[in-house]
Residue frames as a rotation matrix with the C-alpha (Angstrom) as fourth column:
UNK 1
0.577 0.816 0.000 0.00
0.816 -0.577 0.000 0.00
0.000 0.000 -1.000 0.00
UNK 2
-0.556 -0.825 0.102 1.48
0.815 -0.565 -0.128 3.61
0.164 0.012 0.986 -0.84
UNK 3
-0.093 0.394 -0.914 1.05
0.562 -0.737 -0.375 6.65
-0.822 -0.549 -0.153 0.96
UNK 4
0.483 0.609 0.629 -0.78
0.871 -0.259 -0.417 9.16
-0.091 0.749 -0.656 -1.21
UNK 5
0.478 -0.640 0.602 1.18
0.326 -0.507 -0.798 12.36
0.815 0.578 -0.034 -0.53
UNK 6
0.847 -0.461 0.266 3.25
-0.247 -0.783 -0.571 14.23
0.471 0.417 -0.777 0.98
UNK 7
0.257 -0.946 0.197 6.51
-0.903 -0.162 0.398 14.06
-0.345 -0.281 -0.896 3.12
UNK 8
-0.412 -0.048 0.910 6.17
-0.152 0.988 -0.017 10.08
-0.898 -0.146 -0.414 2.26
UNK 9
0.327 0.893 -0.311 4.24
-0.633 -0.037 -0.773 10.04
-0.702 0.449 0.553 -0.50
UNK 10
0.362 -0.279 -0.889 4.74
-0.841 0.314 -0.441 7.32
0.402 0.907 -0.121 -3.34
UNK 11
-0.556 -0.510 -0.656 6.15
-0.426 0.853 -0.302 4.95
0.714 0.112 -0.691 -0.79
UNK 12
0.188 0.662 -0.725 4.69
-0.031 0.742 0.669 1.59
0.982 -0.103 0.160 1.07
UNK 13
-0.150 -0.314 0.938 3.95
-0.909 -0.330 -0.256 0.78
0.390 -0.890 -0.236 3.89
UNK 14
-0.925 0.136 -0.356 3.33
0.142 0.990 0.010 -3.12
0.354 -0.041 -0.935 5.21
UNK 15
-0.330 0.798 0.505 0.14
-0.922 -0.388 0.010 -4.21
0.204 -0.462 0.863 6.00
UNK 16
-0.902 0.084 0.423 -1.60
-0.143 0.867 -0.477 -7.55
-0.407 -0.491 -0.770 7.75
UNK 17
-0.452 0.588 -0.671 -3.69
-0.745 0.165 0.647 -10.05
0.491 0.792 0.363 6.49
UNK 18
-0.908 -0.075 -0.413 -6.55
0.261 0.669 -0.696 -11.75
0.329 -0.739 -0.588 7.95
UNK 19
0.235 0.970 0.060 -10.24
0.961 -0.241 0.134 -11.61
0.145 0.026 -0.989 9.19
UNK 20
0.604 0.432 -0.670 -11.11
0.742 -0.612 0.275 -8.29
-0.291 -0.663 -0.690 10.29
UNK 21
-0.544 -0.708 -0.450 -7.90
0.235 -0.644 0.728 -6.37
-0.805 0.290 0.517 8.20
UNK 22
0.446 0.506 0.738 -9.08
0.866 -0.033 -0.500 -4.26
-0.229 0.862 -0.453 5.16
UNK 23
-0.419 -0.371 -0.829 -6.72
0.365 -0.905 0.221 -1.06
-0.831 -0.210 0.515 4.84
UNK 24
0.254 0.542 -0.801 -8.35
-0.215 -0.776 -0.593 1.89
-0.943 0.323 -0.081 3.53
UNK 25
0.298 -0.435 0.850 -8.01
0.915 0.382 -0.126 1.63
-0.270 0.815 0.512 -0.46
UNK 26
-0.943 -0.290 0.165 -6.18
0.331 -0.873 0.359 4.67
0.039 0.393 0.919 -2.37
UNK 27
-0.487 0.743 0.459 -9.66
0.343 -0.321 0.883 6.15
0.803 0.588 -0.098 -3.10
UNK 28
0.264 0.859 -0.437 -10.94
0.564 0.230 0.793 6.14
0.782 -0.457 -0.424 0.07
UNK 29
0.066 -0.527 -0.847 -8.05
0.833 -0.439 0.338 7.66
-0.550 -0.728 0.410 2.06
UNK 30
-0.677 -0.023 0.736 -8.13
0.612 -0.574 0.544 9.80
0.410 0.818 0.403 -1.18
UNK 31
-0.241 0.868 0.433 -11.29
0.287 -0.363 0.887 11.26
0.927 0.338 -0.162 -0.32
UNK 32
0.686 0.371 -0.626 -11.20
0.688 -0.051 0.724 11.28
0.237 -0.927 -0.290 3.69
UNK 33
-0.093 -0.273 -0.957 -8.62
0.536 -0.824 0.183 13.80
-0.839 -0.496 0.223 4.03
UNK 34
-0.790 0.281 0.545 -10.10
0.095 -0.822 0.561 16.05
0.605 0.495 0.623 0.94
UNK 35
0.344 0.893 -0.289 -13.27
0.624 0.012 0.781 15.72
0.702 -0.449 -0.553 3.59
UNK 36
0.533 0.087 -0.842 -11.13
0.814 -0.325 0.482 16.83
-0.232 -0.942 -0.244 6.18
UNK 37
-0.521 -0.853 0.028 -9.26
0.768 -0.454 0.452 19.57
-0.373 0.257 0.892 4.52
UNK 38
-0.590 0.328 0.738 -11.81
0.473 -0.600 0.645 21.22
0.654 0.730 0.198 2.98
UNK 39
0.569 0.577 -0.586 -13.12
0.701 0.033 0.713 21.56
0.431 -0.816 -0.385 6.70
UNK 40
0.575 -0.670 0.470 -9.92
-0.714 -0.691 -0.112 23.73
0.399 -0.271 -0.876 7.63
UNK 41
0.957 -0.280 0.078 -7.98
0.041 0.395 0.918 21.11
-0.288 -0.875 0.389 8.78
UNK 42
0.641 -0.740 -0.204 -4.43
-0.446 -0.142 -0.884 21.70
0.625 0.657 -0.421 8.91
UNK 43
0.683 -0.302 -0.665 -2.36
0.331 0.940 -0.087 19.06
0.651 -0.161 0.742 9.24
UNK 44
-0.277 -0.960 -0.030 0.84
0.221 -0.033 -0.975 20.94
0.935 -0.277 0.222 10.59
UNK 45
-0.090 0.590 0.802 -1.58
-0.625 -0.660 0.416 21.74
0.775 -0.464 0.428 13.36
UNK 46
0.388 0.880 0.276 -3.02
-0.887 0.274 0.372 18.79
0.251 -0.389 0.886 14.38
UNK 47
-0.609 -0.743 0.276 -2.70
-0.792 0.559 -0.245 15.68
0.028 -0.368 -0.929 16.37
UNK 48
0.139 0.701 -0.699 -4.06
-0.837 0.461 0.296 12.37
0.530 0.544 0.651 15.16
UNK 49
-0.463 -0.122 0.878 -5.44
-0.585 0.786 -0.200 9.24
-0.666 -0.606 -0.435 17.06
UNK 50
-0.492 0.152 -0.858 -5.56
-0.736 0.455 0.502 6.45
0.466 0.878 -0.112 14.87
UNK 51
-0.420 -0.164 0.892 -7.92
-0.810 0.512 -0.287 3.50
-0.409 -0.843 -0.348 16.43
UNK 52
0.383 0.276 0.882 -8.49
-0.096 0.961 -0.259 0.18
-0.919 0.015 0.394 15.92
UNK 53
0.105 -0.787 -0.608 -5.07
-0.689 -0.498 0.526 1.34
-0.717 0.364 -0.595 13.75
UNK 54
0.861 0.106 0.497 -4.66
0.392 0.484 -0.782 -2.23
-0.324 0.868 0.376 11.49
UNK 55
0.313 -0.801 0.511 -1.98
0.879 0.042 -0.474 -1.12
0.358 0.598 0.717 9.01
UNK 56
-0.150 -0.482 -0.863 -1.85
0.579 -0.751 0.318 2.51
-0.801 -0.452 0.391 10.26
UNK 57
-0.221 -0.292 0.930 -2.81
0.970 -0.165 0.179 3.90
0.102 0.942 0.320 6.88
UNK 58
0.534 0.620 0.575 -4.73
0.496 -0.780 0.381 7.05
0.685 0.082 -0.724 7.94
UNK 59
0.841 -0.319 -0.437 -2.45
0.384 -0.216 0.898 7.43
-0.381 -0.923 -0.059 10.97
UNK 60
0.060 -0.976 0.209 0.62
0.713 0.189 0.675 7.59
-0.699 0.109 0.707 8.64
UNK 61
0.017 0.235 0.972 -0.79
0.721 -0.677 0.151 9.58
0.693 0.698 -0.180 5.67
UNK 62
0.990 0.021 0.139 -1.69
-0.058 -0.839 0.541 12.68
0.128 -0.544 -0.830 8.41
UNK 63
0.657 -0.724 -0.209 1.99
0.312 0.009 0.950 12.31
-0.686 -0.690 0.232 9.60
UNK 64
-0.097 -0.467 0.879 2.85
0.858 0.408 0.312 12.28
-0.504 0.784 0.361 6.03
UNK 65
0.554 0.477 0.683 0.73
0.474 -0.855 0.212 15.47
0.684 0.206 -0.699 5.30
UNK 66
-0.654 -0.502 0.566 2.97
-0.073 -0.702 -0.708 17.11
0.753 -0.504 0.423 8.66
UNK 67
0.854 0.521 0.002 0.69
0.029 -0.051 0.998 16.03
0.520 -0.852 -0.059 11.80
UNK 68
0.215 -0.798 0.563 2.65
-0.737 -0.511 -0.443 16.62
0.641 -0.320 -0.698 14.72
UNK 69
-0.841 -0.474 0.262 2.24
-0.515 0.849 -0.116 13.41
-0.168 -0.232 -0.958 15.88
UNK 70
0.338 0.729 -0.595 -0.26
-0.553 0.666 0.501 10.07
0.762 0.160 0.628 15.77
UNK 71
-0.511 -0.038 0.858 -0.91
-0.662 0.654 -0.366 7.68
-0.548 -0.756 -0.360 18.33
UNK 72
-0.092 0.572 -0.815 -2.25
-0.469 0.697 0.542 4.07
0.879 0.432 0.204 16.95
UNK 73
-0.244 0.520 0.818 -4.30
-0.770 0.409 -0.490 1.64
-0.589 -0.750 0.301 19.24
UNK 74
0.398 -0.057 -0.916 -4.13
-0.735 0.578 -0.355 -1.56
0.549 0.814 0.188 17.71
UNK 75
0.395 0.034 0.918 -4.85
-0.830 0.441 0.341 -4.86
-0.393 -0.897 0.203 20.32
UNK 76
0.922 -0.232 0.310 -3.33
0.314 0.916 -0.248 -7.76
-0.226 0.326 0.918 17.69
UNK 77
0.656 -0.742 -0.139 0.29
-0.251 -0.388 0.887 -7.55
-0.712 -0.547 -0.440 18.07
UNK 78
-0.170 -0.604 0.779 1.36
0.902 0.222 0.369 -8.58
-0.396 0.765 0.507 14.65
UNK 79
0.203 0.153 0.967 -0.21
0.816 -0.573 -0.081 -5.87
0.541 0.805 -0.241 13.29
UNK 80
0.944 0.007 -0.331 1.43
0.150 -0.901 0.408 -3.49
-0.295 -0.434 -0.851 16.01
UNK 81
-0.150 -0.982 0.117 4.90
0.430 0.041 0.902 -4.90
-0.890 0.185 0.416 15.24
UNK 82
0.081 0.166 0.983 3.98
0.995 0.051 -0.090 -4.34
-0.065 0.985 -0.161 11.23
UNK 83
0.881 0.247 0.403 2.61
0.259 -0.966 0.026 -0.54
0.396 0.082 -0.915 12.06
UNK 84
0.860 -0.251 -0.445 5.93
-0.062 -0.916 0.396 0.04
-0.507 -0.313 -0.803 13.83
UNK 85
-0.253 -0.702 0.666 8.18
0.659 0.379 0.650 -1.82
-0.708 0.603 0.367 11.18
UNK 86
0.450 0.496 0.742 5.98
0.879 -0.392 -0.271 0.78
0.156 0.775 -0.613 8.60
UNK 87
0.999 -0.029 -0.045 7.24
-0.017 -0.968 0.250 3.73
-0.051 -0.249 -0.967 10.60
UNK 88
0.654 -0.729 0.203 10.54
-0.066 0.213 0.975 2.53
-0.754 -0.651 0.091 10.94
UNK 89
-0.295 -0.361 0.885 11.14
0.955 -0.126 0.268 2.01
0.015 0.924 0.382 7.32
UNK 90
0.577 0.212 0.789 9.98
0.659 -0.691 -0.296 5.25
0.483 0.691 -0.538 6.36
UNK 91
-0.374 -0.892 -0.254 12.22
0.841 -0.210 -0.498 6.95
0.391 -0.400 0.829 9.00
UNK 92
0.325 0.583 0.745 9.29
0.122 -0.807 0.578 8.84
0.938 -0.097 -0.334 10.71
UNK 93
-0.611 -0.590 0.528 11.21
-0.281 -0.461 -0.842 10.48
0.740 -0.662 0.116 14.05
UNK 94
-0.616 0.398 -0.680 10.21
0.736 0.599 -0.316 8.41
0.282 -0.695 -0.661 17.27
UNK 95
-0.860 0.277 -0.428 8.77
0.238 -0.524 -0.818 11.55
-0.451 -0.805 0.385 18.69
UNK 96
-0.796 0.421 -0.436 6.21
-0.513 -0.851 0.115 11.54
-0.322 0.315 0.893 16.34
UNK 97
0.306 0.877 -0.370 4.28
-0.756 0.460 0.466 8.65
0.579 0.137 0.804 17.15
UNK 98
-0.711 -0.067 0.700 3.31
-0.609 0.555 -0.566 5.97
-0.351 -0.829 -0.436 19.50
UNK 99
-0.215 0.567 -0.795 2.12
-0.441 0.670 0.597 2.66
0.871 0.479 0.106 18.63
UNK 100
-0.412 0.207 0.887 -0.18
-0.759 0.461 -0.460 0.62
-0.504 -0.863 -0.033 21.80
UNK 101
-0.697 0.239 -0.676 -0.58
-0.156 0.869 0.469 -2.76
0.700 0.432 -0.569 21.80
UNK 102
-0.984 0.116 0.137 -3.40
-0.115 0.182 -0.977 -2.72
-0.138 -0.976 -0.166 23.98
UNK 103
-0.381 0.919 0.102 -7.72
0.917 0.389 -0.085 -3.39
-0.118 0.061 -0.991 24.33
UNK 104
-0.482 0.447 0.754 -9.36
0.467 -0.597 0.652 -0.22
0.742 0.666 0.079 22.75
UNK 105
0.337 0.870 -0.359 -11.80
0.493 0.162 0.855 -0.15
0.802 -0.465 -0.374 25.38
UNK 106
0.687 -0.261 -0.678 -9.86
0.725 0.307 0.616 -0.56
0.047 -0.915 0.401 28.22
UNK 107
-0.658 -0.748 -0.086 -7.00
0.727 -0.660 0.186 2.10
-0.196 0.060 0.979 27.23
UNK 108
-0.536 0.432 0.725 -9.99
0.023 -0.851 0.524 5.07
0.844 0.298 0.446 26.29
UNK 109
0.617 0.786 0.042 -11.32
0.238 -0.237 0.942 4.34
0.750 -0.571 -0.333 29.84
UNK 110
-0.321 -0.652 -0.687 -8.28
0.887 -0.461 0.022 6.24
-0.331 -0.603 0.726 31.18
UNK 111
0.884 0.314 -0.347 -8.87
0.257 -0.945 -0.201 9.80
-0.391 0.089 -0.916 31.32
UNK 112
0.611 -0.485 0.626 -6.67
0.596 -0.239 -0.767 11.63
0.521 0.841 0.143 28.14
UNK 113
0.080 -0.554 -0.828 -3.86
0.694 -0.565 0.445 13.54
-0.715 -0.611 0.340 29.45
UNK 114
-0.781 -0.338 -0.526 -3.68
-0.237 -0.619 0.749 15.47
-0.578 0.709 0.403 25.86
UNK 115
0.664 0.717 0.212 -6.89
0.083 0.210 -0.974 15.62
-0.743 0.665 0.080 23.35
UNK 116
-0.654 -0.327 0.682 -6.53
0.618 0.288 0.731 14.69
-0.436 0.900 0.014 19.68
UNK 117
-0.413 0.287 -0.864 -7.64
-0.468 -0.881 -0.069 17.27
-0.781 0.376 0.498 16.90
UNK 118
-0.097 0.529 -0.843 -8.43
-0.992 0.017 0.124 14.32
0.080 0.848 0.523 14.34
UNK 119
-0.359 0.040 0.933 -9.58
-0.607 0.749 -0.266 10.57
-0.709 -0.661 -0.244 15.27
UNK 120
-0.389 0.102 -0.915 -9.64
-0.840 0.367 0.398 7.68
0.377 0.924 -0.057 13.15
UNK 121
-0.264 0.309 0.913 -11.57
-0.765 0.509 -0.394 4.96
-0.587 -0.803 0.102 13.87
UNK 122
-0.051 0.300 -0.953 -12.12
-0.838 0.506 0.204 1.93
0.543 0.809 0.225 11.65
UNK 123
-0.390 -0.037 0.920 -13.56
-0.722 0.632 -0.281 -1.09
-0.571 -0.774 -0.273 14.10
UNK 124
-0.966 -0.256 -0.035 -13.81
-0.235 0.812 0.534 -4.49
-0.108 0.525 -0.844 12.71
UNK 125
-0.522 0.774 -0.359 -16.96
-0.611 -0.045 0.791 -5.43
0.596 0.632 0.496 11.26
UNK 126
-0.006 0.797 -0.604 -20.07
-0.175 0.594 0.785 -6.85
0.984 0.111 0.136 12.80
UNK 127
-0.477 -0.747 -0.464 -18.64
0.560 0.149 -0.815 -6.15
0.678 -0.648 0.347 16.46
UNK 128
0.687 0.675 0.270 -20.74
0.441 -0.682 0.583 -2.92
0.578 -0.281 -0.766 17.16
UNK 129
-0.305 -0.786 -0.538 -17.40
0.952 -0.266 -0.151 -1.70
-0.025 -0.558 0.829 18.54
UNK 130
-0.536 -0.213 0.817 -18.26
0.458 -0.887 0.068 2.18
0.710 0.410 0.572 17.45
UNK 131
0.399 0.264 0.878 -20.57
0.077 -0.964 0.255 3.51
0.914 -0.034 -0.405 19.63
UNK 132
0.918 -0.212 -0.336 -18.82
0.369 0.139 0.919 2.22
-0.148 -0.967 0.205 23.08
UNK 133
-0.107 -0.933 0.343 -15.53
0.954 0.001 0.300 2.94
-0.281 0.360 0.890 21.67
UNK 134
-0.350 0.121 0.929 -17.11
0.071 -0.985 0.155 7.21
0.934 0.121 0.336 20.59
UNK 135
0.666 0.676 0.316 -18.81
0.081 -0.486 0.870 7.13
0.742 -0.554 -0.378 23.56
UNK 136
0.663 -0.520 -0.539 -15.55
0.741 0.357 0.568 6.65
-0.103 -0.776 0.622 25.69
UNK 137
-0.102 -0.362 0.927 -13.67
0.819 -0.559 -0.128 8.61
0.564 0.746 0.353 23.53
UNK 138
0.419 0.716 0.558 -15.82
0.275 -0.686 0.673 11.48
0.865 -0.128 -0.484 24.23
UNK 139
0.701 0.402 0.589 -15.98
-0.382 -0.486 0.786 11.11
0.603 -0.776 -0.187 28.04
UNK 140
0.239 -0.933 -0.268 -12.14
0.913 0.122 0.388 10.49
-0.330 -0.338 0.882 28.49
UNK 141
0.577 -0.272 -0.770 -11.20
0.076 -0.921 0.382 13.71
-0.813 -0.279 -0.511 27.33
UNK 142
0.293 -0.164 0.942 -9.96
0.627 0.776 -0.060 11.94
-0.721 0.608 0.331 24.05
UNK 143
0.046 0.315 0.948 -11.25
0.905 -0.414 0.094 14.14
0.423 0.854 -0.304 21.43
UNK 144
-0.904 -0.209 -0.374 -10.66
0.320 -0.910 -0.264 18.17
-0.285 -0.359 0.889 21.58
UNK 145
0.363 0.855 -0.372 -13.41
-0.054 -0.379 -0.924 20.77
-0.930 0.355 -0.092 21.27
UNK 146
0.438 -0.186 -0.880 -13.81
-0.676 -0.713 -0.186 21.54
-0.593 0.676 -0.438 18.29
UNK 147
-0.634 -0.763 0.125 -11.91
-0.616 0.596 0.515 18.22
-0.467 0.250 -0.848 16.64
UNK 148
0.329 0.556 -0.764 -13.37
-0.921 0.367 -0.130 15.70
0.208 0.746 0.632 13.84
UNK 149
-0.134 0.013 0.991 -14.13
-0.309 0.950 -0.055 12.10
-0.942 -0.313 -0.123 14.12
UNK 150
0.026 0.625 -0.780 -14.26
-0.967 0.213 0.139 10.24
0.253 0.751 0.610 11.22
UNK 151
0.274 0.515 0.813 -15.32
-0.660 0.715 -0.230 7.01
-0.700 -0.473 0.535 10.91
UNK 152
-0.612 0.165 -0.774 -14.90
-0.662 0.429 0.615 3.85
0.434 0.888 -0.153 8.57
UNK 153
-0.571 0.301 0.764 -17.45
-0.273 0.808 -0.522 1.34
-0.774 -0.507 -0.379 9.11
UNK 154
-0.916 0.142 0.374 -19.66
0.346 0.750 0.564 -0.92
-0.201 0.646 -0.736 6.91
UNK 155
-0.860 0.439 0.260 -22.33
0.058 -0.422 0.905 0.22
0.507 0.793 0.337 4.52
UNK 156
-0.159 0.986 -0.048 -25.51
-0.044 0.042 0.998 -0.96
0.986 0.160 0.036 6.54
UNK 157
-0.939 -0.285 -0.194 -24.07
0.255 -0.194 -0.947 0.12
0.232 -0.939 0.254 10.17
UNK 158
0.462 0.869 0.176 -26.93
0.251 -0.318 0.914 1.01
0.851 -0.378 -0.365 12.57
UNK 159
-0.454 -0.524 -0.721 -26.08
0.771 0.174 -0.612 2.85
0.446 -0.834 0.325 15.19
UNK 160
-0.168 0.623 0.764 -29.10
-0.324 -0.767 0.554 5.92
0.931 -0.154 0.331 15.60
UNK 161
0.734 0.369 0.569 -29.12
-0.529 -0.213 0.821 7.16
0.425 -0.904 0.039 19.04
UNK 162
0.752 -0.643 -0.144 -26.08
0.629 0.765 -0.137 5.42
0.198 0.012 0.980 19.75
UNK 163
-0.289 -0.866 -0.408 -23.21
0.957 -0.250 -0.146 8.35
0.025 -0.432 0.901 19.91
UNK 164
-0.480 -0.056 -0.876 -22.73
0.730 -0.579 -0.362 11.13
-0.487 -0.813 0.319 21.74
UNK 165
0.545 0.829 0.123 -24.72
0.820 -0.498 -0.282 14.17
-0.173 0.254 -0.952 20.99
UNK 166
0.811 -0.320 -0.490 -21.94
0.058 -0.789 0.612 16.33
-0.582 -0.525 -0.621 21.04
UNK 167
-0.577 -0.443 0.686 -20.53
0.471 0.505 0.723 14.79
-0.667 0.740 -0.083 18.09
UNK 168
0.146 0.757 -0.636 -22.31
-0.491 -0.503 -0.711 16.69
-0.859 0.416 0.298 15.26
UNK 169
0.195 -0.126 0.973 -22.65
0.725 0.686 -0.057 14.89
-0.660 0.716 0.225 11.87
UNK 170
-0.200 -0.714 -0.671 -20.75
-0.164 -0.651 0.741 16.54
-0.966 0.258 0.013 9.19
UNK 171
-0.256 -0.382 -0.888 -20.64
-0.960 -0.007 0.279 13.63
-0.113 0.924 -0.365 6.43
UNK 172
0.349 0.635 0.689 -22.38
-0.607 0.714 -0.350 10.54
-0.714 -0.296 0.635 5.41
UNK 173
0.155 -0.148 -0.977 -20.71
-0.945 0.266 -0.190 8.97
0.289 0.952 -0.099 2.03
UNK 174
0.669 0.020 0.743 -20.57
0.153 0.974 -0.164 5.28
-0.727 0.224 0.649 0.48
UNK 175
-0.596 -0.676 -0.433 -17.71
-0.750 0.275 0.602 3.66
-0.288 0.683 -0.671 -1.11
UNK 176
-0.148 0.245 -0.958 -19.48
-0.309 0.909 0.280 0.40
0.940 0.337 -0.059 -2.34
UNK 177
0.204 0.812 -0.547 -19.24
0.174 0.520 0.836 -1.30
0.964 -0.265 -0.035 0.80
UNK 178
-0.592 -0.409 -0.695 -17.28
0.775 -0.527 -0.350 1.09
-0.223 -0.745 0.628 3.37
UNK 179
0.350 0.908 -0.229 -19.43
0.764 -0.136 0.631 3.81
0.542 -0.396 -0.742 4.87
UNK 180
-0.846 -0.460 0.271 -17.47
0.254 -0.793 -0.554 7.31
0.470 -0.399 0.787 5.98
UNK 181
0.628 0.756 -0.185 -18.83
0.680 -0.417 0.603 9.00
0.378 -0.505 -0.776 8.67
UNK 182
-0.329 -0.611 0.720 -17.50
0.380 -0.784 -0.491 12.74
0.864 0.112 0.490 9.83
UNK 183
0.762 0.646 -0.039 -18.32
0.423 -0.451 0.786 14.34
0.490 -0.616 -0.617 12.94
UNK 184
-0.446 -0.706 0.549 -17.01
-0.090 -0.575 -0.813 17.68
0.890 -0.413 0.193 15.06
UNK 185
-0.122 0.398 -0.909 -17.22
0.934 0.357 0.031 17.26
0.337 -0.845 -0.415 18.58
UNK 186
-0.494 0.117 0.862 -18.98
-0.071 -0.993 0.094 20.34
0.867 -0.015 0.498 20.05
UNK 187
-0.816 0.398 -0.419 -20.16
0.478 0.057 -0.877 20.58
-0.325 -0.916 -0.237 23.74
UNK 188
-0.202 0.977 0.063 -23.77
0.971 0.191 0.143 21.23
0.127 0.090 -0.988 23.99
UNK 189
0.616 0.439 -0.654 -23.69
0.631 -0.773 0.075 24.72
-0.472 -0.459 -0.753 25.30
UNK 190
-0.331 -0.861 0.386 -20.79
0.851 -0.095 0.517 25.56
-0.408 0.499 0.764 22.65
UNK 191
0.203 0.709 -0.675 -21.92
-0.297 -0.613 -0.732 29.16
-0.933 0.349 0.086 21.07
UNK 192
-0.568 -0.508 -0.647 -19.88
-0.720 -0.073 0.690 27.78
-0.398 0.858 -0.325 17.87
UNK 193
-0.628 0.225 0.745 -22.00
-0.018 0.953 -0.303 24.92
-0.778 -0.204 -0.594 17.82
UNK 194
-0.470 0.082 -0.879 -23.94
-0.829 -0.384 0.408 24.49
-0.304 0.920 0.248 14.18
UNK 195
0.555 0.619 0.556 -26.63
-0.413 0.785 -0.461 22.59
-0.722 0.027 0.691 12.48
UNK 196
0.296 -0.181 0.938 -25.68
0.163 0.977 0.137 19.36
-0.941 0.112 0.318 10.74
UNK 197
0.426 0.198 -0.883 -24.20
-0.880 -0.135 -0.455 19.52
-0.209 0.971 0.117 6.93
UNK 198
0.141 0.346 0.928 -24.40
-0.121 0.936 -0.331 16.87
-0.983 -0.066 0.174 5.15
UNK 199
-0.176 0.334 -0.926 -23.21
-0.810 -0.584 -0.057 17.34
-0.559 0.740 0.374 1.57
């Protein structure tokens, strides 16, 4: 798989094979950070949690683009060794990322010393992992104000009424059979706070 652009761009990264693996395809990661760019995000800004991490593609692209760092969460230890054998080849400066081998769950029900400004999330199919896994998020201290969630998750997810309210929906799109979702996290009493778009 090759990162799409910058500081990295053009070269591979390793990825694991096996139930529950599917890294983003070129198209899709294509399109999630023109979603998140055309929002104002700016990468040299921002700090990215990657979860339920898999290859690390979305974590690495943002690092690639100039995040100031990524954190990946990512409980099957081949595929942490892999994500830090990916960084390691590409010669991305320890200080600019941390790989946990560790239960999803169980590591977002610590309270966040530092919030993230962009959050990937791509939980394995058919699990219902997403809304326990936003709803922790949330009420660890995870996610900044004002920061985008996005989602990957399968076409015919259900999950209404299900995550936090304080999450606003942004973005709904279909790839075939991956499912983007977009949301800024905005505290209820936010004055910045804004109705849903949806384009």
């Amino acid at each position: 798989m090759r990162i799409i652009a910058g500081t990295y761009g053009g070269r591979s990264i390793r990825t694991v094979e096996g139930p529950g693996y599917r890294p983003a395809t070129a198209k899709v990661r294509q399109a999630v950070f023109s979603m998140l760019e055309a929002r104002g995000v700016e990468w040299t800004t921002s700090r990215v949690l990657d979860l339920f991490a898999g290859s690390g593609s979305l974590g690495v692209e943002a690092l690639s683009r100039g995040a100031i760092d990524a954190w990946f969460v990512e409980k099957n230890p081949r595929a942490a060794d892999c994500l830090r054998g990916s960084l390691r080849d590409l010669q991305v400066p320890d200080t600019r990322w941390r790989v946990f081998q560790a239960d999803l769950l169980k590591l977002l029900s610590r309270p966040a010393k530092d919030a993230f400004d962009v959050v990937f999330i791509d939980p394995p199919y058919g699990q219902d992992l997403l809304p326990p896994a936003l709803t922790k998020a949330v009420s660890g201290g995870w996610i900044a104000p004002d920061a985008f969630v996005l989602a990957e998750v399968e076409a015919k997810t259900d999950f209404e009424g299900k995550v936090p309210t304080q999450l606003i929906p942004q973005a709904d799109r279909l790839y075939g059979q991956t499912r983007i979702l977009l949301w800024q996290n905005k505290t209820p009493d936010s004055p910045s706070t804004q109705a849903p778009s949806i384009p």
